[in-house]
N, C-alpha and C positions, 0 to 999 in steps of 0.2 A: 432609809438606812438608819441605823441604829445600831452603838457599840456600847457593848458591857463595860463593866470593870476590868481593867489590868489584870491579868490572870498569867503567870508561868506560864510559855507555850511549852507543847508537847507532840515534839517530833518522831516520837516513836510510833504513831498508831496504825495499826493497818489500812492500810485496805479493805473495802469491801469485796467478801472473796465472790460475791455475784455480780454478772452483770445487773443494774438497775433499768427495767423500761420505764417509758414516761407515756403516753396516750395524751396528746391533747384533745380537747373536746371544740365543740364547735362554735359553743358561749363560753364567753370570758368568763374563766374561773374565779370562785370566791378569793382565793387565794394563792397565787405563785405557786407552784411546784417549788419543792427545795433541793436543792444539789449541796452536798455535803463536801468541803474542802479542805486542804489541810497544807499549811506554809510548807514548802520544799516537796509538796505531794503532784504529781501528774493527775489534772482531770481529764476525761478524753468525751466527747461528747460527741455521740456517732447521728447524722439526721438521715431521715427516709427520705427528703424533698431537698434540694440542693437551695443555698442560702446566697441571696444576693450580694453584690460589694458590699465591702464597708458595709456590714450588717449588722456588725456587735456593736450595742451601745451596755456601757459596761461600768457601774459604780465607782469611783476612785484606783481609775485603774492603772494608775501608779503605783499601785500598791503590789504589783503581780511581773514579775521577770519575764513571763512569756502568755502574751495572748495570741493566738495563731490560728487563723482562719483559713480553711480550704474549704472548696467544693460542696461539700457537706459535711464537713468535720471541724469540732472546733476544738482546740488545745489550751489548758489552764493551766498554769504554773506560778501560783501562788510564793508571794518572798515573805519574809520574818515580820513586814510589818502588818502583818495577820493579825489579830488577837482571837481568841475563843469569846465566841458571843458574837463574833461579827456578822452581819448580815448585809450583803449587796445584792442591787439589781442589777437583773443581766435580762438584756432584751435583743433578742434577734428579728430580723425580718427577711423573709423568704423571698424568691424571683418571683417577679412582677407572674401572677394568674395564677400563683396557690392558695390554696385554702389550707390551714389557715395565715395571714397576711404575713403574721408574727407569731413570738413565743416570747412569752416573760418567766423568769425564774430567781428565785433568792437561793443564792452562795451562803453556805452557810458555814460558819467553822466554829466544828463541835470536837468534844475528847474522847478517844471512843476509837474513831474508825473518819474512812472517807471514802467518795466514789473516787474509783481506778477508771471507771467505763461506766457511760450512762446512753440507752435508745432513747432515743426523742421518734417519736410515729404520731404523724402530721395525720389527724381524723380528718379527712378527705372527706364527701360524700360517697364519692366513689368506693372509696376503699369501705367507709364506716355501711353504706347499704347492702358492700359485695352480701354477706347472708342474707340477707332479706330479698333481695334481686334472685339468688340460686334457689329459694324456698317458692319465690314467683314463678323463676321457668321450671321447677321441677309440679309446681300445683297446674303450670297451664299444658305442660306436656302430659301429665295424665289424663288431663281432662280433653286433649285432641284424640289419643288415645281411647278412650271412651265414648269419645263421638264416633272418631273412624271407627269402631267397632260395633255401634250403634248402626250405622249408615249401610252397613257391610250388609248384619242381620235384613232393615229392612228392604235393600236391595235385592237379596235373595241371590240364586243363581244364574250364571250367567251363560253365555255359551247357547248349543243348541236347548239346552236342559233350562237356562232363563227365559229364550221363546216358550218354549213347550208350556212351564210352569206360571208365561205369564199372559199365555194366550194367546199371543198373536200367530201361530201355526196350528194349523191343524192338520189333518191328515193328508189334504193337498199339499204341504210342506210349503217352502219360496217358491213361487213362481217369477221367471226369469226372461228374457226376452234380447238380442244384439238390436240398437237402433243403428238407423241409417247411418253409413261412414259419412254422406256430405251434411256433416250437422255443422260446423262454425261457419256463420255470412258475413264474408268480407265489407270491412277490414277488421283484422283480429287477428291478435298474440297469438293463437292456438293454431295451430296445424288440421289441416283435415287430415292425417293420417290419424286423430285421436280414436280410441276403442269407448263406447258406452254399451251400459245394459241396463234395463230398466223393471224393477221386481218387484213384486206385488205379495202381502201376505192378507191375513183376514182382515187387519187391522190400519196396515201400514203402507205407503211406496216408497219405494228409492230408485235413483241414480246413480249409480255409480261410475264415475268417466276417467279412465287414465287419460291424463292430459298428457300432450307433447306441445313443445314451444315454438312456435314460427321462427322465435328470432326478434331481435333486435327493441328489446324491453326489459323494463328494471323490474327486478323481483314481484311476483304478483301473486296475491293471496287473495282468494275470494271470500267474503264477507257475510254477502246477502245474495239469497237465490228465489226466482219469484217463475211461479208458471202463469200463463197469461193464455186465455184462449184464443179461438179462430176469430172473435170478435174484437180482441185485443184487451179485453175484460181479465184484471187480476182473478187466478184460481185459486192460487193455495201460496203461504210463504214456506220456504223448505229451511230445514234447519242445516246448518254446513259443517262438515270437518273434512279438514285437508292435512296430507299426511305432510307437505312441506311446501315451501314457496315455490312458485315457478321460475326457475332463470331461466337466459337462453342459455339452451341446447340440452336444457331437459328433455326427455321423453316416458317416464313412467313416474307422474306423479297422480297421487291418487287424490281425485275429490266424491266426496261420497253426501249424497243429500238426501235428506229423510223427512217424509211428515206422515201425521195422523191419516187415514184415508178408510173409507169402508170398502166393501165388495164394489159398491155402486156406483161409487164417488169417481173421478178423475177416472173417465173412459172413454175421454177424446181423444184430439189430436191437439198438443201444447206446444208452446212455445217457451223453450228457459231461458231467462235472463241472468246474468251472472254479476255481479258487482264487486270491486275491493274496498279498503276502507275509506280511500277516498272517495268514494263515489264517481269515481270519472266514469268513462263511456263505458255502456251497456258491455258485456260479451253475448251476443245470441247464438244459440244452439237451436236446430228444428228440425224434421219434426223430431216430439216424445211424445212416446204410447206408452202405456203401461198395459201389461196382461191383464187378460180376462180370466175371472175364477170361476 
């Protein structure tokens, strides 16, 4: 602090007819922001971040009729033993986990005018990155955008018109097939009242099995699907989707299994094993045929 020479005070001056913002930064400034005061004048100091107790630490502050702290507001009322020239420090400190910790400011009482109302806005990261953050997810949302649209193209069509166009059908169309009703070998979740069919294109097989639930089993989702032949020798791994978990007293849930296959290929008689993700005990399913083209 530092005080002028003795000068006539001058209790006439306005107000500043603006509000004043303040922006602190997130390194110590070269130099205090200044707040402008004035003896018998109201400062009102409005904060974006609520300020801890006993937060004002405050130059010869004896020298001011009312210093009054709330929440986030703080109230200055300057008395006659002002002078013009005077300069104090005024240091506050925020609740314990903002950024920034504190604020420092010099009081300043100049002729002229003073603040009526001054923002204080606490450069947060948060707050201080918001633009740059919305310029991030507005560049990464184009850019999924233009992959999804990417992906779409190279996937082409889908439906019977993606077969057609991607070759696995030809004029024999799917071939189709019901297997046997006694396919699950006790003991097993599944019911033998379950429906399978089993299809065959130029390319490809599948299974298809509405599953129904025996009863008395936690949710069960299949994983890993594996055909094994009459020698017990791995054939093929099938790829899995299942429209939803099995509970009890399910009866049409769909699981559907697909692999690569030729005309030639898988034209035994198989054996499917069924797995969830824990790997616990097999499901067996037998026989599976698939059509002949």
């Amino acid at each position: 602090m530092w005080n002028g020479p003795a000068l006539a005070q001058s209790h006439t001056s306005p107000p500043s007819s603006e509000v004043r913002r303040i922006e602190l930064g997130t390194r110590p400034a070269p130099a205090p922001a200044e707040i402008f005061v004035r003896p018998g004048g109201t400062t009102v100091l409005l904060f974006d971040t609520p300020l801890a107790r006993d937060a004002v630490t405050l130059e010869e502050r004896e020298r001011f009729h009312r210093v009054v702290l709330a929440e986030d507001t703080l109230v200055l009322l300057p008395s006659d033993k002002l002078q013009e020239g005077t300069r104090l420090r005024l240091t506050l400190r925020y609740e314990d986990g903002s950024t920034p910790r504190e604020a420092s400011f010099l009081l300043v009482v100049t002729p002229g005018h003073f603040d009526a109302q001054v923002e204080i806005v606490s450069a947060s990261p948060s707050v201080r990155d918001e633009p740059s953050k919305t310029a991030q997810l507005q560049g990464e949302l184009l850019r999924l955008r233009e992959e999804n649209a990417r992906l779409r193209a190279e996937k082409g069509p889908t439906g019977l018109t993606g077969l057609l166009a991607a070759g696995l059908i030809d004029e024999q169309g799917l071939l189709g097939d019901t297997l046997g009703r006694d396919l699950p070998t006790a003991p097993s979740i599944l019911s033998h009242d379950i429906q399978a069919q089993a299809f065959r294109s130029i390319s490809r097989v599948a299974v298809a099995i509405v599953l129904t639930s025996a009863g008395g089993h936690s949710p069960w989702t299949a994983s890993r699907a594996t055909l094994t032949d009459a020698m017990g020798r791995r054939a093929r791994e099938l790829r899995v989707w299942q429209s939803k978990p099995l509970t009890q007293g399910d009866t049409e849930v769909l699981l559907v299994l697909e692999t690569e296959a030729s005309s030639r290929e898988l034209q035994g008689t198989y054996t499917l094993e069924l797995r969830d993700e824990k790997d616990s005990r097999a499901l067996i399913l037998r026989p599976v045929r698939f059509p002949r083209m």
